[in-house]
py3Dmol code that shows the C-alpha trace and the ligand (Angstrom):
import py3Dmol

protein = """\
ATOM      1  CA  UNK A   1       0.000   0.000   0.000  1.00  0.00           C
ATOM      2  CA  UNK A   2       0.642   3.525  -0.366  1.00  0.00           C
ATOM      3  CA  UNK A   3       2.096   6.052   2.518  1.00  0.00           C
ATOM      4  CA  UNK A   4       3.813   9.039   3.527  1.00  0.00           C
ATOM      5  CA  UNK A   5       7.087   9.472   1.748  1.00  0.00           C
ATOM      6  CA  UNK A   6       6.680   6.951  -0.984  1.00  0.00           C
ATOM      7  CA  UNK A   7       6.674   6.543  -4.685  1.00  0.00           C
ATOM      8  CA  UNK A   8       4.119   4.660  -6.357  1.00  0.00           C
ATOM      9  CA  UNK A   9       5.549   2.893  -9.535  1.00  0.00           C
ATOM     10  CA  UNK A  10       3.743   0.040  -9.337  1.00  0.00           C
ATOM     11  CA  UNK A  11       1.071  -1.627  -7.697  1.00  0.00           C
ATOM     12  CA  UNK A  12       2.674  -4.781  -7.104  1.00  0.00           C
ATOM     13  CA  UNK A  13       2.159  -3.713  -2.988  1.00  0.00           C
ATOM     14  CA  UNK A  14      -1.265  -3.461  -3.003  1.00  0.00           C
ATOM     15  CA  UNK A  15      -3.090  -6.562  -1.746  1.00  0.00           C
ATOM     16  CA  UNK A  16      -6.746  -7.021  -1.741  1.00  0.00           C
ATOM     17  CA  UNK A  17      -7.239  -5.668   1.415  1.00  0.00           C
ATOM     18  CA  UNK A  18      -5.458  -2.158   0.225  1.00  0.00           C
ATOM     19  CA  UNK A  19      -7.105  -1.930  -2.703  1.00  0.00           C
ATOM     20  CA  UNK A  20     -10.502  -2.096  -1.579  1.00  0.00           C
ATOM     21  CA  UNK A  21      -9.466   0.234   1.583  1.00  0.00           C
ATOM     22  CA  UNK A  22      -8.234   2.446  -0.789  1.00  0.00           C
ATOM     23  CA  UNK A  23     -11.559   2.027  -2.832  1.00  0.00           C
ATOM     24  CA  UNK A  24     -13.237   3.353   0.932  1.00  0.00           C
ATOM     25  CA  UNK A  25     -11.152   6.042   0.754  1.00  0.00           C
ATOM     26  CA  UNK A  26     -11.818   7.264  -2.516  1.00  0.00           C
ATOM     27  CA  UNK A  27     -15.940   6.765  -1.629  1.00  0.00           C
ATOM     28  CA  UNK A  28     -15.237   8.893   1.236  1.00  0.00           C
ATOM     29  CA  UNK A  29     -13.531  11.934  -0.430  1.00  0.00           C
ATOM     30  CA  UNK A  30     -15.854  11.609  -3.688  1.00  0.00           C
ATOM     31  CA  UNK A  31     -18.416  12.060  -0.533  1.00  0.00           C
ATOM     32  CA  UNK A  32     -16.690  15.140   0.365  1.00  0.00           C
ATOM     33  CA  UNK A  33     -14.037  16.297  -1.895  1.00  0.00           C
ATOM     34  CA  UNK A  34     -12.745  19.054  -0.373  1.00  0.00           C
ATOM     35  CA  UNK A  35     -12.620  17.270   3.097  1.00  0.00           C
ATOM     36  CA  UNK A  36      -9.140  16.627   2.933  1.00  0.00           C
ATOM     37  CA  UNK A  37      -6.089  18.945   2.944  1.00  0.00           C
ATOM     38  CA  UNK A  38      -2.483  17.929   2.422  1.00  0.00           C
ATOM     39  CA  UNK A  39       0.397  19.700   4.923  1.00  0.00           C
ATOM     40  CA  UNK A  40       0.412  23.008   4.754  1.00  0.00           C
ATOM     41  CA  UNK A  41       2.616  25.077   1.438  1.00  0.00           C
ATOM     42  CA  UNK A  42       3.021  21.390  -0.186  1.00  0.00           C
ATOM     43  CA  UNK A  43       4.168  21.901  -4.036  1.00  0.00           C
ATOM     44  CA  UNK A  44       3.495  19.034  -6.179  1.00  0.00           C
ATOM     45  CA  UNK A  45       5.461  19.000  -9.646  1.00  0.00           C
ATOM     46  CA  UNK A  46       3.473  17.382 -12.829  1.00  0.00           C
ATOM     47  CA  UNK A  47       6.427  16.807 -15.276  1.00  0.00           C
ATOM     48  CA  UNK A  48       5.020  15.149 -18.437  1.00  0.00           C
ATOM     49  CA  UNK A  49       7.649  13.851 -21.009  1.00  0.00           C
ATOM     50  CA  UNK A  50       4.276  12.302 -22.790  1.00  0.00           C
ATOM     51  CA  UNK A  51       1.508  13.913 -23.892  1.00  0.00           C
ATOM     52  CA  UNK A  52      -1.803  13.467 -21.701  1.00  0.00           C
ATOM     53  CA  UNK A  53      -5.069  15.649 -20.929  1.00  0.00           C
ATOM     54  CA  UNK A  54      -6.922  13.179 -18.367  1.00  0.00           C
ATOM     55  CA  UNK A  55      -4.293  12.599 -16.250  1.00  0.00           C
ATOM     56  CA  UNK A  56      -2.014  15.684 -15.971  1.00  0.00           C
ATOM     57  CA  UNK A  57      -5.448  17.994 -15.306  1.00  0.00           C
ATOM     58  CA  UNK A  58      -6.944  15.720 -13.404  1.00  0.00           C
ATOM     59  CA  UNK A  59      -3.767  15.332 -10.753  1.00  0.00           C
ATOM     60  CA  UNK A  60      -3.905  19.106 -11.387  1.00  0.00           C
ATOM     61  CA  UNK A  61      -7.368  19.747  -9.819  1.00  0.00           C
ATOM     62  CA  UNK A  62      -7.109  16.913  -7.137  1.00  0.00           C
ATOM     63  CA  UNK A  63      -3.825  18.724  -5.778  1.00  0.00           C
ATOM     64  CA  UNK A  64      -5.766  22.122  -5.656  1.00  0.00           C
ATOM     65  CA  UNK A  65      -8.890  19.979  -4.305  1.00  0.00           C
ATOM     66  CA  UNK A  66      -6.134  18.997  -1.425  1.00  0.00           C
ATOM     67  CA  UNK A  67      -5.197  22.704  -0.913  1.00  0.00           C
ATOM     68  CA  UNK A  68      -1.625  21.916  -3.000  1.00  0.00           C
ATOM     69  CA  UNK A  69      -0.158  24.458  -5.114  1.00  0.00           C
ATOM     70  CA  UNK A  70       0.998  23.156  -7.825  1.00  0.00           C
ATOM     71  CA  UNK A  71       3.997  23.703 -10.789  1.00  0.00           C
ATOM     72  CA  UNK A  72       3.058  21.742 -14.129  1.00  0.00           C
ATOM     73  CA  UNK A  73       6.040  21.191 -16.891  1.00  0.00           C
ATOM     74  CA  UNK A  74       4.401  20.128 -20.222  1.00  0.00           C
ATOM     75  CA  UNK A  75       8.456  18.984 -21.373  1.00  0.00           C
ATOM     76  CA  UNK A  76       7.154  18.474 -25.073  1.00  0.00           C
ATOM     77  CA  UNK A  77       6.408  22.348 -24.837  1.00  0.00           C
ATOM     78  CA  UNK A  78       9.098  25.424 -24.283  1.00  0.00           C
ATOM     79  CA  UNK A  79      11.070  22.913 -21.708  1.00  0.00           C
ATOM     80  CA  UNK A  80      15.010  22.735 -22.101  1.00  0.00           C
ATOM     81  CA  UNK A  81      14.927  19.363 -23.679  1.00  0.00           C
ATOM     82  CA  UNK A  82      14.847  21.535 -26.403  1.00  0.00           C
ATOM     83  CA  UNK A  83      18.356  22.610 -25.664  1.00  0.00           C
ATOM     84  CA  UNK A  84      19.366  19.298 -25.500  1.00  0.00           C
ATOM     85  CA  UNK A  85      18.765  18.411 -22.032  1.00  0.00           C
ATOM     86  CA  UNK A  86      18.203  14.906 -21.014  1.00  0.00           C
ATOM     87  CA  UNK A  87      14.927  14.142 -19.414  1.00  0.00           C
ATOM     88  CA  UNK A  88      17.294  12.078 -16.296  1.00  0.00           C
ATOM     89  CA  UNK A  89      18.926  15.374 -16.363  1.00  0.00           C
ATOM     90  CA  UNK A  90      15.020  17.200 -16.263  1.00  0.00           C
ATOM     91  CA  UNK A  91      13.800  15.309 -13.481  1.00  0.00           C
ATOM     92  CA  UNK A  92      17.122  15.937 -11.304  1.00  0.00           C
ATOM     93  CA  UNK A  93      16.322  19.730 -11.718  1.00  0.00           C
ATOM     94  CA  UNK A  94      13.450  19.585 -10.846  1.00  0.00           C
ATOM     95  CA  UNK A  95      13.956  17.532  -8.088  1.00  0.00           C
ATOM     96  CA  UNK A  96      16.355  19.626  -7.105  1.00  0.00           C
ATOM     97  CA  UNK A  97      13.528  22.603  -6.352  1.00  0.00           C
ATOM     98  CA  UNK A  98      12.015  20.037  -3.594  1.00  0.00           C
ATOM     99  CA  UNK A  99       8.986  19.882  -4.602  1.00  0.00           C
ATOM    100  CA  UNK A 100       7.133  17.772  -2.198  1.00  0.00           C
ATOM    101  CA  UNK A 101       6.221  15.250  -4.746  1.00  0.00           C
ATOM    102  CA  UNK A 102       6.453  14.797  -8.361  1.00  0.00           C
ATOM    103  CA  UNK A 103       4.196  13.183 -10.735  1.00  0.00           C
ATOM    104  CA  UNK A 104       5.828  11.891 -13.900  1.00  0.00           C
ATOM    105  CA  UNK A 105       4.835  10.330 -17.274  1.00  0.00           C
ATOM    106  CA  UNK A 106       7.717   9.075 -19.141  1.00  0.00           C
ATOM    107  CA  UNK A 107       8.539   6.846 -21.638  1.00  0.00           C
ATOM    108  CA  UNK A 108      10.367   3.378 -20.924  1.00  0.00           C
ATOM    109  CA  UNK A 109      13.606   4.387 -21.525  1.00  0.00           C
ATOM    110  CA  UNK A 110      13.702   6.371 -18.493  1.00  0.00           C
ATOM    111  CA  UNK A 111      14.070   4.296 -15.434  1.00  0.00           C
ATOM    112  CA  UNK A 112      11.859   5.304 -12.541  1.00  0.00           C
ATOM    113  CA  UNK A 113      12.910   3.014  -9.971  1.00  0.00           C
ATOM    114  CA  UNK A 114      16.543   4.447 -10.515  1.00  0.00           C
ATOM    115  CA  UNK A 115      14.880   8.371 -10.258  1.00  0.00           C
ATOM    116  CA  UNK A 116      13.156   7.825  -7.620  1.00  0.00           C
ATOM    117  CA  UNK A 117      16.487   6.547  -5.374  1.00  0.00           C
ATOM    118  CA  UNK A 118      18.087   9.009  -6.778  1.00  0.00           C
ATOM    119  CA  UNK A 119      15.830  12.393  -6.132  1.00  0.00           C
ATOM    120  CA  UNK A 120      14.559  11.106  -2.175  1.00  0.00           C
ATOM    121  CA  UNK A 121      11.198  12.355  -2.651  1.00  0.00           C
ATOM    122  CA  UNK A 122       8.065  10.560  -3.895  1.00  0.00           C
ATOM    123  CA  UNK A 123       7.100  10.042  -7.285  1.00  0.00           C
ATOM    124  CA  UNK A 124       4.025   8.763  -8.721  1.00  0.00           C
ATOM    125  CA  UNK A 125       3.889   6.951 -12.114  1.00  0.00           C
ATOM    126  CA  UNK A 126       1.019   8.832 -14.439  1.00  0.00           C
ATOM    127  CA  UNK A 127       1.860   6.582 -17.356  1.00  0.00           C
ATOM    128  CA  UNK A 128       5.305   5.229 -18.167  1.00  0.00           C
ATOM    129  CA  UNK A 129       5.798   3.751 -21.243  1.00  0.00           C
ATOM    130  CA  UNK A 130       3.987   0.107 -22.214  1.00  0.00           C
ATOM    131  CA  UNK A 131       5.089  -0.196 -18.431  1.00  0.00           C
ATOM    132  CA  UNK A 132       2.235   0.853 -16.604  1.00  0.00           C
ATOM    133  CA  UNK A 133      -0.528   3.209 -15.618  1.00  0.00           C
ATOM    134  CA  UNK A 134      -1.440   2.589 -11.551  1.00  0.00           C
ATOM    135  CA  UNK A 135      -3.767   5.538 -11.302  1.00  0.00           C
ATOM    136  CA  UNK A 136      -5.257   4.517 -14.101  1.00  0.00           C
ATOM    137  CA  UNK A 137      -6.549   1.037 -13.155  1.00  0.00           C
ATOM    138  CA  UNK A 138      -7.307   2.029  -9.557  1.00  0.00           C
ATOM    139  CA  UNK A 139      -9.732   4.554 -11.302  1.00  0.00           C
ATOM    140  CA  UNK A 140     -11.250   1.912 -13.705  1.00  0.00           C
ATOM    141  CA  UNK A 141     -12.084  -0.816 -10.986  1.00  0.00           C
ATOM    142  CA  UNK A 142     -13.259   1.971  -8.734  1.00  0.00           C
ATOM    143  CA  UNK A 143     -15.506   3.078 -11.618  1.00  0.00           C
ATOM    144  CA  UNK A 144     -16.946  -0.756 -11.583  1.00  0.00           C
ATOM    145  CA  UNK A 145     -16.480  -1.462  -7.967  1.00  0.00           C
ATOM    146  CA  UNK A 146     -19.146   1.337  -7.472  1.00  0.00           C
ATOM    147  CA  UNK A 147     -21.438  -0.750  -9.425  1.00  0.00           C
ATOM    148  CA  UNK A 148     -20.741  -4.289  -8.589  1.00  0.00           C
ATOM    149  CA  UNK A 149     -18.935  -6.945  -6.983  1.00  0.00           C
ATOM    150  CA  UNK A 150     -16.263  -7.184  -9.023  1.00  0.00           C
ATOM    151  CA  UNK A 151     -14.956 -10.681  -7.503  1.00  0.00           C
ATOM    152  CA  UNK A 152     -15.978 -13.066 -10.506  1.00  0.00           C
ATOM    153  CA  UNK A 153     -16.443 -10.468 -12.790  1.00  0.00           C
ATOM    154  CA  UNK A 154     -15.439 -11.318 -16.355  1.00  0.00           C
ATOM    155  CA  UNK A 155     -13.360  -8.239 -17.928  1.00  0.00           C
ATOM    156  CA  UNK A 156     -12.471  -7.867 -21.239  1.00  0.00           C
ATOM    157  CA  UNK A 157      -9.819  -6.330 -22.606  1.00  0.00           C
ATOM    158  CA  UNK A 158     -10.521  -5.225 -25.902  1.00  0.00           C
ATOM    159  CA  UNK A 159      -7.922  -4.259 -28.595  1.00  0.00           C
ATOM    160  CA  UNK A 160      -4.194  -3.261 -28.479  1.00  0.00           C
ATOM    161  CA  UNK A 161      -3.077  -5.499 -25.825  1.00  0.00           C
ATOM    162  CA  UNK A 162       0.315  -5.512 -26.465  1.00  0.00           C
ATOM    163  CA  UNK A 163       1.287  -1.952 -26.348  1.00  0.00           C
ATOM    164  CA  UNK A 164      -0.942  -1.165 -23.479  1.00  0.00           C
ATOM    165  CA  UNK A 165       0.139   0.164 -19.895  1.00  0.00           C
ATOM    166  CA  UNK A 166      -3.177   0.529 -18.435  1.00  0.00           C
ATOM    167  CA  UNK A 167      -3.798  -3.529 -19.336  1.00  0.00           C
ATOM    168  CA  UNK A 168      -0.329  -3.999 -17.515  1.00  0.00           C
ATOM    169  CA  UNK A 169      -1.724  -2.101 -14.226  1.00  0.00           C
ATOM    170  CA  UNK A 170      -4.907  -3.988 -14.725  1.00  0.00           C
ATOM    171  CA  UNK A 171      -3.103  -7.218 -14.431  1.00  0.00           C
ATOM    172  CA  UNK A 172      -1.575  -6.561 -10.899  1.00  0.00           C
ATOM    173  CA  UNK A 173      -5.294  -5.915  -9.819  1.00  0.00           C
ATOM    174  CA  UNK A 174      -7.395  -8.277 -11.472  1.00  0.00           C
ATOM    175  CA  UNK A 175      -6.158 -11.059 -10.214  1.00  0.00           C
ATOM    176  CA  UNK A 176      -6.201 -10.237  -6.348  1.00  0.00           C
ATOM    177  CA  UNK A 177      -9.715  -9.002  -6.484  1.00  0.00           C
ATOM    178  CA  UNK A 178     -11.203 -12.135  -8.358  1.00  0.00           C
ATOM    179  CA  UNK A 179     -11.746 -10.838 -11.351  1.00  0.00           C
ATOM    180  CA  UNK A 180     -11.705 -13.049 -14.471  1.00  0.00           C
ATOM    181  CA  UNK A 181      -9.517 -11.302 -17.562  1.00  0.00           C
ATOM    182  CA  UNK A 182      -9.825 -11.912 -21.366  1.00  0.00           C
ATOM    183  CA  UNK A 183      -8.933 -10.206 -24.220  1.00  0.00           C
ATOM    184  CA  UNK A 184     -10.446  -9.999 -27.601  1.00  0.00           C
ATOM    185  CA  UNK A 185      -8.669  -8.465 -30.855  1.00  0.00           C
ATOM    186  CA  UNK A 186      -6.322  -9.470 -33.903  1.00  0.00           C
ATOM    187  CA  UNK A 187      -2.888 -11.829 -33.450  1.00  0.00           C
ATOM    188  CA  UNK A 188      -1.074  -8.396 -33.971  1.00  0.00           C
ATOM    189  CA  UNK A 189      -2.177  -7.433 -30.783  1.00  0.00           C
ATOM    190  CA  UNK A 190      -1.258 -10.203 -28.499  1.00  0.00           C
ATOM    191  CA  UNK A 191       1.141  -9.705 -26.091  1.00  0.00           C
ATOM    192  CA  UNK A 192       4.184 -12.742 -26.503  1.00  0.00           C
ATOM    193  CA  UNK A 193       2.956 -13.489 -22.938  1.00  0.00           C
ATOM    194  CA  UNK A 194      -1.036 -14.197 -22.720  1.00  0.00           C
ATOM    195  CA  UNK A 195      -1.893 -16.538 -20.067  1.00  0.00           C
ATOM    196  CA  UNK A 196      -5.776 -16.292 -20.403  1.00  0.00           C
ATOM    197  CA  UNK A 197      -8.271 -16.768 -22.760  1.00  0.00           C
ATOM    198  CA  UNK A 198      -8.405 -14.884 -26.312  1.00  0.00           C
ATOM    199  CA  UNK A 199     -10.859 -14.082 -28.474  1.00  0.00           C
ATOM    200  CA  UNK A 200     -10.308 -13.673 -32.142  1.00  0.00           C
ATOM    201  CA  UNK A 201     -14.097 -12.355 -32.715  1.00  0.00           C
ATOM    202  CA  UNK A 202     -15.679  -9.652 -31.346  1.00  0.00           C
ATOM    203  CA  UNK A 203     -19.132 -11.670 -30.813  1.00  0.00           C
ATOM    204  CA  UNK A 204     -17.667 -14.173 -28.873  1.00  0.00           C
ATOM    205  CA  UNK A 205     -15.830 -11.882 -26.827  1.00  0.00           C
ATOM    206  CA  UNK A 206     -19.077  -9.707 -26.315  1.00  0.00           C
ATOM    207  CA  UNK A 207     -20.625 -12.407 -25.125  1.00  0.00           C
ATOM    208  CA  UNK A 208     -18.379 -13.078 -22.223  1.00  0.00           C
ATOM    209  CA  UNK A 209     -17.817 -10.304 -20.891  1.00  0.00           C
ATOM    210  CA  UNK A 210     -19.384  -8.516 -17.803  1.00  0.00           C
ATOM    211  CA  UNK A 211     -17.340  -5.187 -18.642  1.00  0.00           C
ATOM    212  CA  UNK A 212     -15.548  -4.792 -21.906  1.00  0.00           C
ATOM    213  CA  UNK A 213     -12.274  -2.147 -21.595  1.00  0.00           C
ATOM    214  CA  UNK A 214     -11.743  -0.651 -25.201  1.00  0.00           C
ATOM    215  CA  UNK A 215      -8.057   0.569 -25.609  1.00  0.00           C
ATOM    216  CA  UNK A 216      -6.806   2.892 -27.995  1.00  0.00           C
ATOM    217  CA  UNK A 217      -5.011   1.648 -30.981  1.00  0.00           C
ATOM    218  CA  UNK A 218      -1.527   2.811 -29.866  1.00  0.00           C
ATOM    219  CA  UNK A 219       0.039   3.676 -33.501  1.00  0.00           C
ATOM    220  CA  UNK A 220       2.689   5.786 -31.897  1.00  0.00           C
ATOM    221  CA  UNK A 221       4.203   2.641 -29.890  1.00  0.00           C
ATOM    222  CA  UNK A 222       3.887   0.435 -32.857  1.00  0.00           C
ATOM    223  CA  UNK A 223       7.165   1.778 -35.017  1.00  0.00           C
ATOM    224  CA  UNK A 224       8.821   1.704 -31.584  1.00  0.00           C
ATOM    225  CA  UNK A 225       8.346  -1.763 -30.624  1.00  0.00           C
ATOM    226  CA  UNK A 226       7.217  -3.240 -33.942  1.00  0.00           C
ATOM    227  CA  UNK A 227       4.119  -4.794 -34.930  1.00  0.00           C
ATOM    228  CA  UNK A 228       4.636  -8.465 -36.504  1.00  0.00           C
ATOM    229  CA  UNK A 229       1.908  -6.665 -39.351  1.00  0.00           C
ATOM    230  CA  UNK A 230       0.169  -3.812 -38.487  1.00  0.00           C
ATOM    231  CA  UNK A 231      -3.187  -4.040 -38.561  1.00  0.00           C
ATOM    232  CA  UNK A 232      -4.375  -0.627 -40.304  1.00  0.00           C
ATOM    233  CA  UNK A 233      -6.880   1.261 -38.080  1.00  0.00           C
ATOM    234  CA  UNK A 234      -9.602   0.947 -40.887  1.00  0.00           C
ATOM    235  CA  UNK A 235      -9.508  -2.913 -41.077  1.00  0.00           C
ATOM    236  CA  UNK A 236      -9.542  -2.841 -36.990  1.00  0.00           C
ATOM    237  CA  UNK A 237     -12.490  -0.836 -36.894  1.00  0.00           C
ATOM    238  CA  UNK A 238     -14.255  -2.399 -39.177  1.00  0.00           C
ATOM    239  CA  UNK A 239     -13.580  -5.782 -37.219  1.00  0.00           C
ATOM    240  CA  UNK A 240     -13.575  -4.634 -33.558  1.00  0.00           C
ATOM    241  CA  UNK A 241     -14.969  -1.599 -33.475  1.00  0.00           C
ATOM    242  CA  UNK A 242     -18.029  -1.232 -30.996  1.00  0.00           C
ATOM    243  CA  UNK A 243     -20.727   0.136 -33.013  1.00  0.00           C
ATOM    244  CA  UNK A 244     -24.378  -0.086 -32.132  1.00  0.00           C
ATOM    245  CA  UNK A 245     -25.002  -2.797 -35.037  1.00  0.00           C
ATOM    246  CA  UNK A 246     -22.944  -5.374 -33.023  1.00  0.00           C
ATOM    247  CA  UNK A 247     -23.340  -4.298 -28.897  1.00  0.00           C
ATOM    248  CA  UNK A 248     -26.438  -6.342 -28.952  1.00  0.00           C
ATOM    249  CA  UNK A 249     -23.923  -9.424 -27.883  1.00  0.00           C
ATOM    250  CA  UNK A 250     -22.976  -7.452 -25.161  1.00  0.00           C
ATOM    251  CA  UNK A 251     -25.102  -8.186 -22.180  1.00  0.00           C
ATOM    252  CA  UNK A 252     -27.701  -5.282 -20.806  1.00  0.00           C
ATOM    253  CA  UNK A 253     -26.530  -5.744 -17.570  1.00  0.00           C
ATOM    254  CA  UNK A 254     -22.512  -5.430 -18.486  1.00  0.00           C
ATOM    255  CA  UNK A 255     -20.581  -2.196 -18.600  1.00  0.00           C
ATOM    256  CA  UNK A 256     -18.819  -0.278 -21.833  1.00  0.00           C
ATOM    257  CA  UNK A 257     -15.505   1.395 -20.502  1.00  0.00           C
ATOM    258  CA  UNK A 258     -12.468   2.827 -22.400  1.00  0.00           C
ATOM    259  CA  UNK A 259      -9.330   4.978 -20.541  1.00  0.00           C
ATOM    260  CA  UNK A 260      -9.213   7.259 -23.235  1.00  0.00           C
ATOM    261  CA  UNK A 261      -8.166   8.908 -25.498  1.00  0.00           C
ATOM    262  CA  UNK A 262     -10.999   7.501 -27.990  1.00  0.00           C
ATOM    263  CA  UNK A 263     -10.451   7.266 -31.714  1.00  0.00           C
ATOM    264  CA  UNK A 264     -14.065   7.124 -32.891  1.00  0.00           C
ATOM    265  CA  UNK A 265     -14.665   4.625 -35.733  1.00  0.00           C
ATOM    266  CA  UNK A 266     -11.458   2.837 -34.632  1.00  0.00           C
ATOM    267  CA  UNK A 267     -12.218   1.411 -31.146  1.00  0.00           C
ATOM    268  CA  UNK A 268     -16.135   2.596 -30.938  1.00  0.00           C
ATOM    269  CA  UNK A 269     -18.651   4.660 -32.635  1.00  0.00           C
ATOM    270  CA  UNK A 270     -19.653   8.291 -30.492  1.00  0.00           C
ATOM    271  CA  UNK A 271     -23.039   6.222 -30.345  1.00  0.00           C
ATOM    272  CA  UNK A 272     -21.573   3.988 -28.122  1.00  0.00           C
ATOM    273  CA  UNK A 273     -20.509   6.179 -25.619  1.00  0.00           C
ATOM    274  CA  UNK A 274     -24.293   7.072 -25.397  1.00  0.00           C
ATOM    275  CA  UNK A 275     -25.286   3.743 -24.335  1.00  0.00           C
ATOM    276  CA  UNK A 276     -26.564   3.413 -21.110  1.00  0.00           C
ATOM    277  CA  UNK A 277     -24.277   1.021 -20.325  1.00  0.00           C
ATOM    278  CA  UNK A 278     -21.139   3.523 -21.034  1.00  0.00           C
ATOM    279  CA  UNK A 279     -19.172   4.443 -17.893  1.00  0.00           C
ATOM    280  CA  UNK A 280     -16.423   6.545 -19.523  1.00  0.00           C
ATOM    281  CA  UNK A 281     -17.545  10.338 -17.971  1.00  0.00           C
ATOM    282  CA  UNK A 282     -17.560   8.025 -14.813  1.00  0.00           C
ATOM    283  CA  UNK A 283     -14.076   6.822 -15.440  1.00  0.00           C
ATOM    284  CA  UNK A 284     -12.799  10.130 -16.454  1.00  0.00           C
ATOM    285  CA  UNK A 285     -14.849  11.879 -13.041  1.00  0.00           C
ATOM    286  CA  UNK A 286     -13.684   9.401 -10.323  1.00  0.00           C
ATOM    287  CA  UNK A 287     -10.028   9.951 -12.072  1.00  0.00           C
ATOM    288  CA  UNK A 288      -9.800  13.212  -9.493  1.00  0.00           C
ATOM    289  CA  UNK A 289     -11.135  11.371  -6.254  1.00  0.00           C
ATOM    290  CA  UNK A 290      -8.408   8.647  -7.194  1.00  0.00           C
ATOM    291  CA  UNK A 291      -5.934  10.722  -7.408  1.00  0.00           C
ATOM    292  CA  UNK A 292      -7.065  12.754  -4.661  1.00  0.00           C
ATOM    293  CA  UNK A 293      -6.259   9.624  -3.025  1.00  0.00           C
ATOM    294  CA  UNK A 294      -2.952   8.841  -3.866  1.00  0.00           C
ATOM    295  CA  UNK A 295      -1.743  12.251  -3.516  1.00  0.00           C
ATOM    296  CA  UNK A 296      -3.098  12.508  -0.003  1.00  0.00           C
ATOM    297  CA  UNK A 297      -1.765   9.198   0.871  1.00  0.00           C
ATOM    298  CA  UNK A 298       2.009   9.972  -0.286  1.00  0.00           C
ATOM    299  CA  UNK A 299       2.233  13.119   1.148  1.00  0.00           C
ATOM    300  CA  UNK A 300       0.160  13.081   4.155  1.00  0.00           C
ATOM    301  CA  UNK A 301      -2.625  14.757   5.593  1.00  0.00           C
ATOM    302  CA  UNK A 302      -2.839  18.377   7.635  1.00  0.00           C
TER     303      UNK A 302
END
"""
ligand_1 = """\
8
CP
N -6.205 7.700 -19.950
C -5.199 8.552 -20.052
O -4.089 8.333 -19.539
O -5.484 9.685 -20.769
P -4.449 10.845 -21.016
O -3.340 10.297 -21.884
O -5.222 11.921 -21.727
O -3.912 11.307 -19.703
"""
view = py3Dmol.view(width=600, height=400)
view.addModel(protein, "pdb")
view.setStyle({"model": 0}, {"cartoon": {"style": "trace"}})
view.addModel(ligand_1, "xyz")
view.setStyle({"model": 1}, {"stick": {}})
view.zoomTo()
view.show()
């Protein structure tokens, strides 16, 4: 679990007791969001090396909801990698300001267990490569935990597998709250490692599932890591896109998610996200009382 003074890279310490304490929490301060305030003058640094609107405004807002001021460096934009700075070097400057906490999205290359030792103060992962995404999955089974019980629940993971970081956060959840995983989507998009079930048509993986997670087609991971034959986004659409003409295999009682950023006519139709069974907004909502969470939990409360 999560506490005062430490990073949160992973969620590889969270057992099933933390996460659905941490679920409480995050019931609680959706209850009240602006019952909780961090120590007094705390300055949390959001240093994105990645581009991201979710979860850079959203750990924007909860660290003013916590009474946080807060510096944001958007590196991709007027920052001195343009000069030629490294971002190890970036971080270390920053760091070097002592900030209270930083949170960081990176890309793989840049190793955050190494920056973390290195800069003594906590750092939480907002998306690191094909690594991971914590805050991310905590906010996507809180989403569902609202709703259900989500031991024996049968999630599917729908799409780019392979390239994903949220599905790799997922994976360090599922499995400790009970939840059953499959994925559905072309051979392209299977990871070299798949230890559960996976569908090759849509249908069948409708049919199983009691939530289906779309993910975004990740075409800007896919000259980095190469793609055995790229599927083009047209053909995926057209064969596992959700569109309203094929979500009658999906059950009325299951749940439509997707993390975002959605590429409509490539993952879903903007239908879709109309059906009643669509928790996105949800998703993208409880993103702030998650994070809310987190923050408050590495740096303390007043
Ligand atoms: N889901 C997610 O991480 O979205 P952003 O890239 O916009 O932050």
């Amino acid at each position: 679990m999560l506490s005062s003074g430490m990073s949160l890279l992973d969620l590889s310490s969270f057992s099933n007791t933390d996460i659905l304490s941490f679920f409480e929490k995050v019931k609680e301060l959706k209850a009240n969001p602006g019952g909780q305030r961090l120590k007094k003058n705390a300055i949390v640094s959001l240093l994105f090396f990645e581009n991201s609107t979710r979860t850079r405004v959203s750990f924007e807002m909860a660290a003013y909801r916590l009474g946080a001021h807060v510096s944001v460096l958007d590196a991709n934009s007027g920052s001195s990698l343009a000069k030629g700075e490294s971002e190890w070097d970036t971080v270390i400057n920053v760091a070097a300001m002592n900030p209270e906490l930083i949170v960081l999205r990176a890309g793989d290359h840049l190793n955050l267990q190494d920056l973390a030792a290195k800069v003594r103060l906590p750092i939480i992962n907002a998306g690191w490569g094909q690594r991971g995404h914590p805050s991310q999955a905590l906010l996507d089974l809180f989403t569902l935990w609202e709703r259900r019980r989500l031991s024996k629940t049968r999630l599917l993971f729908l799409g780019d597998i392979r390239h994903s970081r949220v599905v790799a956060s997922h994976l360090e959840l599922c499995l400790k709250l009970g939840i059953e995983v499959a994925a559905c989507g072309p051979e392209e998009f299977r990871p070299d490692i798949w230890p559960h079930t996976w569908f090759l048509d849509l249908e069948s993986g409708l049919k199983f599932a009691d939530v289906v997670m779309a993910l975004r087609v990740q075409k800007e991971r896919h000259s980095k890591v190469g793609v055995t034959v790229p599927m083009d986004t047209f053909s995926y659409g057209e064969q596992f896109g959700l569109r309203t003409d094929n979500m009658g295999a999906l059950s009325s009682a299951s749940f439509i998610m997707h993390p975002g950023p959605i590429n409509y006519g490539v993952e879903m139709s903007e239908a879709v996200t109309h059906d009643e069974r669509s928790l996105i907004l949800q998703q993208v909502e409880n993103g702030i009382y998650v994070r809310q969470a987190l923050l408050s939990l590495a740096l303390g409360e007043d």
